[in-house]
C-alpha positions in Angstrom: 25.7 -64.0 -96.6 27.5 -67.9 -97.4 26.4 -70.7 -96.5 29.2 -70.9 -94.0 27.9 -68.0 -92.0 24.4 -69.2 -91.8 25.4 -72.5 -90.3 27.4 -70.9 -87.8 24.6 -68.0 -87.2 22.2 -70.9 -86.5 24.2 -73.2 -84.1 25.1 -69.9 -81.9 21.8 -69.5 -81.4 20.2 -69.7 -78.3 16.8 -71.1 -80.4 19.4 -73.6 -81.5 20.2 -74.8 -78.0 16.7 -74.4 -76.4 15.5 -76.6 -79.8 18.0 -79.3 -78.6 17.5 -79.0 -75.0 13.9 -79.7 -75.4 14.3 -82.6 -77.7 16.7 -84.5 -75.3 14.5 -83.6 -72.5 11.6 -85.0 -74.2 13.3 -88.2 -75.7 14.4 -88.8 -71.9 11.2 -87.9 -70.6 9.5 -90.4 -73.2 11.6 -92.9 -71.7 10.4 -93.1 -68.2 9.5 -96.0 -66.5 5.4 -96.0 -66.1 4.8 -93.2 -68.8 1.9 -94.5 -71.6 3.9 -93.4 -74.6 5.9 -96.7 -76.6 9.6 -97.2 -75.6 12.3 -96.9 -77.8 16.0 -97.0 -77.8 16.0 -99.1 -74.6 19.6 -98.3 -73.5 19.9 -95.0 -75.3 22.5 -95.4 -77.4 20.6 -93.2 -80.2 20.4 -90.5 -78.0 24.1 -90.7 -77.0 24.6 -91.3 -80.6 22.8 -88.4 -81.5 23.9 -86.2 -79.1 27.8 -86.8 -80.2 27.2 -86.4 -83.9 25.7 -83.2 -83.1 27.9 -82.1 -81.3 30.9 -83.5 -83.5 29.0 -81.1 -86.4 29.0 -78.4 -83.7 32.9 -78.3 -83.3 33.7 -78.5 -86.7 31.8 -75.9 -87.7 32.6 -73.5 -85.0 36.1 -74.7 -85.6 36.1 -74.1 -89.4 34.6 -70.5 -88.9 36.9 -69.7 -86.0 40.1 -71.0 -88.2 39.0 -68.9 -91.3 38.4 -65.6 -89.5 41.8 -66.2 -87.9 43.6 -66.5 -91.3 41.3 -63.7 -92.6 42.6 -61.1 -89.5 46.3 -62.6 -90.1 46.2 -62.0 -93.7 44.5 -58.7 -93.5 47.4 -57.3 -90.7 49.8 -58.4 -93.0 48.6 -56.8 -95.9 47.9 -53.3 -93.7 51.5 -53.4 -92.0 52.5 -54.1 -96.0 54.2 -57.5 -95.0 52.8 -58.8 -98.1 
């Protein structure tokens, strides 16, 4: 298996999205007014930061695998109609 498929194995994955749900939820949920924990990023830029990279790395990937399979299929109906 490449690399390539691994990555896009792991961000399909619904463990993927739960892991990310439950880390925004918790950064937000850190950031309540009147809980005990200390405050960070006070306007949450980092999160939206972080949330848009992610996601960014999300697309490109699922773009990249999406864009070779679709040159794979083209290539291989060529080649069985004996275009090529």
């Amino acid at each position: 298996m490449s690399v390539s498929q691994c990555r896009v194995d792991w961000f399909s994955n619904m463990r993927f999205v739960c892991l990310h749900l439950i880390l925004f939820g918790l950064w937000i949920v850190v950031k309540l007014p009147g809980v005990p924990w200390p405050h960070f990023d006070p306007t949450y830029v980092g999160l939206a930061m972080a949330a848009t990279v992610l996601e960014n790395f999300y697309v490109t990937v699922n773009h990249l695998h999406r864009k070779q399979w679709g040159i794979l299929s083209c290539v291989r109906d060529l080649y069985s109609k004996n275009r090529l």
